[in-house]
N, C-alpha and C positions, 0 to 999 in steps of 0.2 A: 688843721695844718694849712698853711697859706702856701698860696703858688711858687714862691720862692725856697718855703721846706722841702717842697716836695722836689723841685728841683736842684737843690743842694744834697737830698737826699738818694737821687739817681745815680747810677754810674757816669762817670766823663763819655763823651760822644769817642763811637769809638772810629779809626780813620778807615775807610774803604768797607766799610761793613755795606753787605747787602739788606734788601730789606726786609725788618725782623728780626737780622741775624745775633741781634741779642734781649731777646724777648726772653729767653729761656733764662741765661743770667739774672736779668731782671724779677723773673719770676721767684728764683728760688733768693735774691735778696731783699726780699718785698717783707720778709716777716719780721727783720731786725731793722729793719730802714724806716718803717712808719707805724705808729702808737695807733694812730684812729684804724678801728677792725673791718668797720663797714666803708671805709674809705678804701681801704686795704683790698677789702674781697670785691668792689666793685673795680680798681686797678686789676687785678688780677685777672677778671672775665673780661675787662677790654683786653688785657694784651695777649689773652687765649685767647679770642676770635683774632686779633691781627697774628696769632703763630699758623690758625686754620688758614684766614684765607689766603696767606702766603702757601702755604702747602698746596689750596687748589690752586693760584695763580701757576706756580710752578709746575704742577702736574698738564697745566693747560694752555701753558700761554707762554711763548717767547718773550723775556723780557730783559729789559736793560735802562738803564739810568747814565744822566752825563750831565755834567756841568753844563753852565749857561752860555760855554762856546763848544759844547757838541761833544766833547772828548768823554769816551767812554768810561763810566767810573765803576758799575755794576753789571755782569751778566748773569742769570740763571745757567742751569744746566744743559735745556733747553736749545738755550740760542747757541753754545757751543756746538751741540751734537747735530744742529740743522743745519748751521754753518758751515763746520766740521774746522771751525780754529778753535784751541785752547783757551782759556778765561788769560792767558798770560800774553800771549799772542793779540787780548783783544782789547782788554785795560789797556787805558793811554792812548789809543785809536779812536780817529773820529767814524762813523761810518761809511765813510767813505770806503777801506776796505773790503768793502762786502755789496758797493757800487756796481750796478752791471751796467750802467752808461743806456739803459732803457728807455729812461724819461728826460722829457725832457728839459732846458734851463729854466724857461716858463713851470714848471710844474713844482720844480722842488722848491723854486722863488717863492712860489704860493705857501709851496708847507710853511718854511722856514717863516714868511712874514705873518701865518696866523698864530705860528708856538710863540714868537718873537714880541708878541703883539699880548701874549697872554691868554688867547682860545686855544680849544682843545681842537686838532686837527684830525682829522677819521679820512682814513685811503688806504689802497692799494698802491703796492711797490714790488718791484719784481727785482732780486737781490741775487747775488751770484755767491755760492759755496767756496771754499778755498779750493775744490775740488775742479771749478770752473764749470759746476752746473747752477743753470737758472734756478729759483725758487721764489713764487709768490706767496705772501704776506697782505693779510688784512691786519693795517695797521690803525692805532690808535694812541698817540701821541700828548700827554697831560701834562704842561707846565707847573711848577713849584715855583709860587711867587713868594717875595719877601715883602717886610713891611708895608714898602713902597709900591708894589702891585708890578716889580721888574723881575723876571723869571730867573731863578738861581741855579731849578736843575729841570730837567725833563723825562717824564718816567714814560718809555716807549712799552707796548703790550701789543704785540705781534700773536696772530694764529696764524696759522701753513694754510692755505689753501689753494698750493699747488695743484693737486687731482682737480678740483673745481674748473680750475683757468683752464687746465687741458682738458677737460670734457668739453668748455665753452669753446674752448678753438677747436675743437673736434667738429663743433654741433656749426659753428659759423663757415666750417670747409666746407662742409656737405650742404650747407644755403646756398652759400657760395656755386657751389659743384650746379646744382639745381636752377639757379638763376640763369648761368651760362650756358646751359641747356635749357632754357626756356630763350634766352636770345637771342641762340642755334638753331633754333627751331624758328620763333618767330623772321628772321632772315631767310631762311631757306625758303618759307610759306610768301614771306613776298614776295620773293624773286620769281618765286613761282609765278603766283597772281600778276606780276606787272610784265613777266617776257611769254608767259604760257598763257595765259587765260585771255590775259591785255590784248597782247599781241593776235590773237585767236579772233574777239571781238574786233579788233580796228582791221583785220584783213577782210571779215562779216563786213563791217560799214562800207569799206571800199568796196565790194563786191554790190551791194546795195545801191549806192551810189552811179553804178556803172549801169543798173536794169534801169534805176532810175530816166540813164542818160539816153541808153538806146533808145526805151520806151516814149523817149520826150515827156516822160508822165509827171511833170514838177509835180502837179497837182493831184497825184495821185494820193486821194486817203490812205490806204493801206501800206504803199508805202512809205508812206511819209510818216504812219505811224509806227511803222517798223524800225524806220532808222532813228527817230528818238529815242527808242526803246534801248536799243543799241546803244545810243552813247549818253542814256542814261547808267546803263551797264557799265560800260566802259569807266564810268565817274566815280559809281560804285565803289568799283573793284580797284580803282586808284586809290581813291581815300582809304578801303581796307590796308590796300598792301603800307601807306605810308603810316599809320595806325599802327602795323606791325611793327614795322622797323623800316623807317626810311633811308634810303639809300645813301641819302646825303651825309647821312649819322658817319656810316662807314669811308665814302670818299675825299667827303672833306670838311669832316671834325666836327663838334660839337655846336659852336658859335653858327654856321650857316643852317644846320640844321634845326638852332634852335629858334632864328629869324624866319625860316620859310615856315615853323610849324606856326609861331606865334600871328603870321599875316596871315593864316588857312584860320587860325584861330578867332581873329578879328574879325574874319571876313563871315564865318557860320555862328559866331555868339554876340556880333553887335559890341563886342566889349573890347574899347581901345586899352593898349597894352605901352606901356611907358618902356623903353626898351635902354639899357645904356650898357655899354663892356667895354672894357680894357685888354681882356684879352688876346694875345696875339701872335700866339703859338699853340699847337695842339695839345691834350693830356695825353695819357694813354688809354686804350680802349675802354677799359673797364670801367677808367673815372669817368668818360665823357658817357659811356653808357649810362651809368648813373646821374649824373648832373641833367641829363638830359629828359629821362626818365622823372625824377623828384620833379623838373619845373613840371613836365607836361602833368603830373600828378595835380600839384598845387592848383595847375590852371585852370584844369577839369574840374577840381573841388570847388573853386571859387565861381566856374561860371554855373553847378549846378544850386550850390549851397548861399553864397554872398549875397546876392543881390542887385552887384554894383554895374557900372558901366565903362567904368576903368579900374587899371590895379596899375603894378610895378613890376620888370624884372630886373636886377642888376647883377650884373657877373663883374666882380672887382677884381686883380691878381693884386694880392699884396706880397711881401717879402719873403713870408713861410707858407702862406698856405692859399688856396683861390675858393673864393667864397660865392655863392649863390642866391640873391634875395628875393622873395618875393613877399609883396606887402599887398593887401586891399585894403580897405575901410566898411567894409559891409556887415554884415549880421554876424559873423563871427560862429564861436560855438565851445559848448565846455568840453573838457577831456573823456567825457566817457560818454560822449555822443554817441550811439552803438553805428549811425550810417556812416562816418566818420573813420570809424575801424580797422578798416581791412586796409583803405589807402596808408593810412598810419603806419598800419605795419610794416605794411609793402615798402614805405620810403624807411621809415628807419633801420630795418633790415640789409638794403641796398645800401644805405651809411657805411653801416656797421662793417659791411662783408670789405671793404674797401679800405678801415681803417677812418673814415668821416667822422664830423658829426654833424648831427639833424637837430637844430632846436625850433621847436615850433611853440607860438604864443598865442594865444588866444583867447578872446570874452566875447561874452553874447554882447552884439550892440556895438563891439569897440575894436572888426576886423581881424586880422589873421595876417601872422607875422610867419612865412617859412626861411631858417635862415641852413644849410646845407656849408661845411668848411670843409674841406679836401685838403690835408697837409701837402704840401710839396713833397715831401720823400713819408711813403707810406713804410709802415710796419714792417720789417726785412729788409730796408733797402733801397723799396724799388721809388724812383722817381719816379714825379710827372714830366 
């Protein structure tokens, strides 16, 4: 039987059928429709594996189908009951109905131009019930091409893993929670060290200073070793408190304080620092906390690990978001450098808790790219 029997011998395509949904018809017309037997029983066993794995799609997976401009033509049972609209309610509908306005124009632009394009797109979407509650989706989105390789229809397969997202934002509070108590602490501890301990030591030097005077003893050894001693101390105990959390961070913003860290930094690593920003208004704390944090990361890494004698930092504001770079050209390093590690964590953690993102690039030989992007309005809302 040639491909066109076998085709003339099918049922007509039927209109709005889901998929499978006539596999069973098919089955039981297969005995009078075609003469060859072993043609016959191998049809048979394909279209019982496509009735199974419809039955597991179904038992597992949100799914739905729509023509080549998005209008919904197929849902399971599935995507009704998670939704909580009817198949009648959702036929004819583009997805948009079920929009929670989460993402943003850049993001769905992406979806749409790689199904549009013919690639299969794989993400996450956070999607609102008719009930008006959130629900995320691990999606995976498969284009139906025709002849011509131009997409005809789109077969979306959704899993819930709502509980997942909320355990993750659960686990990123409590980083979060932890973080802002470590910069609670770190603040309190300098303050300490530069008006208690500081201040303790430079009243010691003046006091020093004064026996000095009486005794006319310029030259006196002992104490003239004493008050070095002293405002080696004093130096000490500067550089810890600013290490902590320098003052400046909190007074007046990110940008000054990341120029006075970067000049301390030139000046004890030999390593000039390319400096440029456009910035010129403050974030709000948390982001500047962080931005601030990630350069001094990158810088530490680069002057213990590169090699170099110069690098780059640039703090750019663009339209939607302000971005942070730091480049060198040095020795570089692969991703599972184990000394590497822990700084890794630590910034992409601080990213994250923020709503950021952290992309870091890197080859042995070919430098170290940190790029740090801070939306202008974070996750809930909040502006910078």
């Amino acid at each position: 039987m040639t491909e066109h029997d076998l085709k003339s011998a099918l049922p007509e395509k039927r209109s709005e059928s889901g998929i499978g949904d006539n596999v069973a018809g098919l089955l039981e017309e297969l005995d009078c429709k075609l003469d060859d037997e072993a043609f016959r029983a191998g049809l048979k066993q394909s279209l019982a594996q496509l009735s199974r794995m419809r039955f597991a799609l179904d038992e597992s997976s949100i799914i739905a189908v729509t023509d080549a401009n998005g209008v919904i033509r197929y849902v399971n049972d599935m995507f009704c009951r998670v939704s909580g609209y009817s198949r009648e309610e959702l036929l004819g509908q583009t997805h948009r109905i079920i929009n929670s306005g989460y993402h943003d124009k850049a993001y769905m632009a992406g979806l749409w131009e790689t199904i549009s394009a013919g690639r299969v797109w794989q993400g996450e979407l956070r999607n609102r019930a008719k009930s008006g509650a959130y629900y995320w989706v691990k999606t995976t989105i498969v284009p139906f091409l025709d002849e011509e390789g131009r997409p005809v229809q789109y077969l979306a397969i959704r899993n819930d893993v709502t509980k997942l997202k909320e355990t993750e934002e659960q686990l990123l509070r409590m980083m979060n929670k932890v973080m802002n108590i470590q910069e609670e602490e770190r603040r309190r501890f300098s303050r300490e060290l530069h008006d208690g301990i500081g201040q303790s030591l430079f009243t010691l030097l003046i006091r020093v200073d004064r026996m000095i005077a009486d005794r006319q003893a310029e030259s006196d050894a002992e104490l003239g070793a004493l008050r070095r001693e002293i405002s080696s101390m004093m130096e000490d105990v500067r550089s810890l408190a600013w290490e902590l959390r320098p003052s400046v961070l909190d007074d007046l913003g990110v940008v000054p304080a990341i120029r006075t860290y970067i000049d301390n930094y030139a000046e004890h690593y030999g390593i000039k620092v390319h400096f440029s920003c456009n910035l010129l208004g403050r974030l709000d704390s948390a982001c500047e906390t962080v931005m601030y944090r990630v350069i001094q990361e990158a810088l530490t890494n680069a002057a213990r690990y590169a090699g170099v004698d110069e690098l780059s930092v640039t703090i750019q504001e663009l339209s939607e978001t302000v971005e942070a770079i730091i480049v060198d050209s040095g020795r570089g390093f692969a991703a599972d450098t184990p000394s590497q590690g822990v700084g890794l964590f630590s910034m992409e953690e601080r990213a994250r808790g923020i709503g950021a993102t952290l992309l870091i690039h890197s080859e042995l030989g070919c430098g170290t790219r940190v790029e740090l992007v801070l939306p202008k309005r974070r996750p809930g809302g909040v502006g910078l």
